[in-house]
Wavefront OBJ file of the C-alpha trace (Angstrom):
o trace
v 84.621 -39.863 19.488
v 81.643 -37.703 19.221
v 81.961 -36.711 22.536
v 85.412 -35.448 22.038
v 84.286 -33.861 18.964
v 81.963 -31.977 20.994
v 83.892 -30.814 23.624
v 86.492 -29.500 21.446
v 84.282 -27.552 19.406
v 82.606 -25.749 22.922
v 86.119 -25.489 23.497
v 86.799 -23.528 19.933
v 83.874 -21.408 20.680
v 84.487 -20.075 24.556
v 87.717 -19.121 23.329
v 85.815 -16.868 20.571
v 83.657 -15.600 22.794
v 86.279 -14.273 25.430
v 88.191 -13.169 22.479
v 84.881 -11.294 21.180
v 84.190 -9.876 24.820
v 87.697 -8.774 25.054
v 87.966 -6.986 22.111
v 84.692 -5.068 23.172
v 85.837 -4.386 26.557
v 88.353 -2.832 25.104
v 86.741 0.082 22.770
v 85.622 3.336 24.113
v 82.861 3.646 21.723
v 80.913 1.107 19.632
v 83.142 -0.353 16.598
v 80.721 -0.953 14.335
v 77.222 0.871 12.828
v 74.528 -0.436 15.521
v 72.707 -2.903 13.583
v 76.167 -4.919 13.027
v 77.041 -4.885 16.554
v 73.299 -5.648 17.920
v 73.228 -8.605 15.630
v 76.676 -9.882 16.864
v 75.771 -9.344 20.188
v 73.044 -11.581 19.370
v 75.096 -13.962 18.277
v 77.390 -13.727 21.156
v 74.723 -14.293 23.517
v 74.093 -17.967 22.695
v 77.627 -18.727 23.319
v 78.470 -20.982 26.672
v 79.820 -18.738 29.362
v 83.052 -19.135 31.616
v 83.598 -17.201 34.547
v 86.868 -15.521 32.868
v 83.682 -13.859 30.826
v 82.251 -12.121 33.634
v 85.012 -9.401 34.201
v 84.855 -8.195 30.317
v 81.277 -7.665 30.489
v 81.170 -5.767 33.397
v 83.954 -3.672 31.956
v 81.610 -2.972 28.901
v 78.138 -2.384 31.258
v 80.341 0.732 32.955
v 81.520 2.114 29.604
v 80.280 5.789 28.946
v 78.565 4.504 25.520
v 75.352 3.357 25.263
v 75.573 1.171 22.839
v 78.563 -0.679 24.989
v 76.630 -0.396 28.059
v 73.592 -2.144 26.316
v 75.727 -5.368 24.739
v 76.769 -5.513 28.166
v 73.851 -6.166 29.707
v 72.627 -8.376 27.275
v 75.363 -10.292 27.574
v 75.501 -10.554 31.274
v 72.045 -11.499 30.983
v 73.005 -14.737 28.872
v 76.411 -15.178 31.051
v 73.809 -15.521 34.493
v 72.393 -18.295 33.179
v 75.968 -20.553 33.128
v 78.159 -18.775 35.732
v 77.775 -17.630 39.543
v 78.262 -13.608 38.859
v 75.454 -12.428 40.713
v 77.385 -9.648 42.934
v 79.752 -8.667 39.880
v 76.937 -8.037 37.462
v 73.961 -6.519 40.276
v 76.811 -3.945 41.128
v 78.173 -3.019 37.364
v 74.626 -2.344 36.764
v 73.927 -0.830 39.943
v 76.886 1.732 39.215
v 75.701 1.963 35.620
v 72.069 3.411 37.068
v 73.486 5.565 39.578
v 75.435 7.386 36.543
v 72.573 8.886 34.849
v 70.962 9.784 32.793
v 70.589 6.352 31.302
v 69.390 5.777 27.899
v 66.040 4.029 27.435
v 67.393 1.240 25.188
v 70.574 0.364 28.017
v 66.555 0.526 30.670
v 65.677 -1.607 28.783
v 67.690 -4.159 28.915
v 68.400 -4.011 32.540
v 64.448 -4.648 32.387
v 65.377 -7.967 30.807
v 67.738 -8.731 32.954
v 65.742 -8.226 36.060
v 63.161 -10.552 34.723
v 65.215 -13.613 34.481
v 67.369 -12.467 37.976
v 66.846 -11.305 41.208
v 69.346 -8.642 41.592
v 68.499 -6.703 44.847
v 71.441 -4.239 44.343
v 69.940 -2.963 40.965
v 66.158 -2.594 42.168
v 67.987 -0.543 44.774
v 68.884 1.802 42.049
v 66.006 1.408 39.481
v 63.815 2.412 41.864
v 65.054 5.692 41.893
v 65.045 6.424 37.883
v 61.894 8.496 36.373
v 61.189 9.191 33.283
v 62.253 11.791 31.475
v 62.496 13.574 28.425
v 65.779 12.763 26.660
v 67.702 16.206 26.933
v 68.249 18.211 23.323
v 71.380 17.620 21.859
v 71.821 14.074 23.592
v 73.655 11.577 21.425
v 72.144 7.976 22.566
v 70.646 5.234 20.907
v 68.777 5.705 17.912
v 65.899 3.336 16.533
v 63.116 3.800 14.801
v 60.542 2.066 17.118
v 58.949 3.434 20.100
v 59.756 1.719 23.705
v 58.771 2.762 26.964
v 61.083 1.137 29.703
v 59.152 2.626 32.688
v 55.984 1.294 31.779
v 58.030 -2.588 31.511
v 59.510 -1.793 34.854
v 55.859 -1.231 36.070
v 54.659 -4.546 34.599
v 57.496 -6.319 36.333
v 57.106 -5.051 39.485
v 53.277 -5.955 39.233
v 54.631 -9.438 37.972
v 57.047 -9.674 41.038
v 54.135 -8.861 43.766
v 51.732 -11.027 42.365
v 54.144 -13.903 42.455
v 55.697 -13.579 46.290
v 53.725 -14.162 49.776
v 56.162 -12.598 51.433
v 58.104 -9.913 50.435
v 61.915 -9.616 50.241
v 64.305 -6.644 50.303
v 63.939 -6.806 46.223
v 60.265 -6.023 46.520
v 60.636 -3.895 49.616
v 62.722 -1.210 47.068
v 59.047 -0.933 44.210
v 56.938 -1.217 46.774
v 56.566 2.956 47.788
v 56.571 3.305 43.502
v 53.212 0.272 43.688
v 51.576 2.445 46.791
v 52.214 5.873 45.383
v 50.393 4.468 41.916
v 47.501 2.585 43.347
v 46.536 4.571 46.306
v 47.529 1.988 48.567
v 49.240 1.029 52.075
v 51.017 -1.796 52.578
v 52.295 -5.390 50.790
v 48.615 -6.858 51.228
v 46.826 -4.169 50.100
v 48.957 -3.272 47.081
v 48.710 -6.985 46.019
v 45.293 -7.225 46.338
v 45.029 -4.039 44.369
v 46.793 -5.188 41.378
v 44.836 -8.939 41.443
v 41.738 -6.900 41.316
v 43.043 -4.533 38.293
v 44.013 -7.775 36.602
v 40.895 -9.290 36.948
v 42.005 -12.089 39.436
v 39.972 -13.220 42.826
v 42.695 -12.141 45.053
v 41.840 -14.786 47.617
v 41.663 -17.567 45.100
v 44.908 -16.696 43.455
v 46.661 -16.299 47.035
v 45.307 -20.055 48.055
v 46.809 -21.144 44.433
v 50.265 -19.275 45.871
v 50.536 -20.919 49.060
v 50.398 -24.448 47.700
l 1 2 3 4 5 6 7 8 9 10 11 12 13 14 15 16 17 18 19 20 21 22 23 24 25 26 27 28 29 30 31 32 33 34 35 36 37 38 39 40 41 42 43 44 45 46 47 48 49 50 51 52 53 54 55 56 57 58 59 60 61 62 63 64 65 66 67 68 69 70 71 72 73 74 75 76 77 78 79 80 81 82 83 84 85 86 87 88 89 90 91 92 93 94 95 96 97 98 99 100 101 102 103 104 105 106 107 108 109 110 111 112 113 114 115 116 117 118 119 120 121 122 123 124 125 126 127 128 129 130 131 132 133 134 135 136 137 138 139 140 141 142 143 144 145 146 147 148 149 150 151 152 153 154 155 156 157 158 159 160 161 162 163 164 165 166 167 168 169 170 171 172 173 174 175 176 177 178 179 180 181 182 183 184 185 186 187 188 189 190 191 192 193 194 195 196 197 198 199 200 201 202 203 204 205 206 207 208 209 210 211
C-alpha cells in the first residue's frame, strides 16, 4: 500500500512539473517579478524528471529572455541527473552561447551545469566568450550581488585539468585559454603549472591520479 501511495504521488508531481515547464516554455518573457520565479524554479528543480521534460526546457534555454534562458538551464541541470538528454541540452546551450551577448547570471549557470556534466558541445562555445562590460542601456538580470562567471569558468577549467591524465576533446577546447594565462605549452606543462600555483607536488598528485 505504501508503495502505491508512493508511486502515485511521483506520479501527481511529474505531471506538475511538465505542466510547470510547459507553461514556461510557453512565455516570451518572464511571468512573474524575478525573485518569484527564481524561487519556483527552485522548487521545480527537485522534481523527478521524464524525458517528455527535456523538449520544454530546451525551448526555454533558447528564449531571447534572460531570465527564461537562466530557469532553463537550471532546470536542465536537475533534468541530467534522471534522463539521457545529453545532445538536446549541450546543443540548446551551445546555440544559446553562440547568440551573444549572454548575460552573466544565464554564464553562470551554464558554469553549474558544466560542473556536474561533460558537455563537449558547450565548452566548444564557452571557450570563445570574454568578458565584457555589459553594454549601456542593456536590460538583463538585475541583482544586487556581485558575480564574476569568467573567473568560475577559470576555476573549472583548472578543476577539469587537474583531475584528467589524458585529455579529451572537452579539455582540448580551455586548453589555448590555460596556456595563454600561465605562460605555458602543452597539457603537461599547463597541469603542472596549476599543481604548483595550488600548492600541490605535481608528481605526487599525478601518482595519486593514476591509481
Amino acid at each position: 500500500m505504501s508503495d502505491q501511495f508512493l508511486d502515485e504521488w511521483h506520479a501527481r508531481l511529474a505531471d506538475a512539473l511538465h505542466d510547470g515547464l510547459a507553461f514556461l516554455a510557453g512565455c516570451d518573457a518572464h511571468p512573474f517579478p524575478d525573485g518569484v520565479l527564481h524561487d519556483w524554479v527552485r522548487q521545480l528543480c527537485t522534481f523527478h524528471f521524464e524525458p517528455r521534460d527535456v523538449a520544454p526546457i530546451a525551448a526555454l534555454i533558447r528564449k531571447r529572455d534572460p531570465h527564461l534562458q537562466e530557469a532553463g538551464v537550471e532546470l536542465a541541470t536537475a533534468a541530467l541527473s534522471h534522463v539521457d538528454a545529453g545532445t538536446a541540452i549541450g546543443d540548446a546551450v551551445a546555440e544559446l552561447l553562440r547568440a551573444q551577448p549572454v548575460d552573466d547570471w544565464v554564464l553562470l549557470a551554464v558554469v553549474g551545469l558544466l560542473q556536474h556534466f561533460e558537455l563537449t558541445a558547450v565548452y566548444r562555445e564557452v571557450v570563445k566568450l570574454a568578458p565584457r562590460t555589459r553594454p549601456r542601456g542593456m536590460t538583463g538580470i538585475m541583482r544586487n550581488r556581485h558575480i564574476d562567471p569568467y573567473r568560475e569558468l577559470d576555476q573549472l577549467y583548472e578543476q577539469n585539468a587537474i583531475q584528467t591524465l589524458v585529455p579529451q576533446e572537452r579539455d582540448l577546447c580551455y586548453l589555448p585559454l590555460l596556456e595563454a594565462r600561465l605562460g605555458t605549452r602543452g597539457w603537461a606543462a599547463t597541469q603542472r603549472r596549476i599543481l604548483e600555483q595550488m600548492g600541490f607536488d605535481p608528481d605526487e598528485h599525478l601518482k595519486l591520479l593514476r591509481r
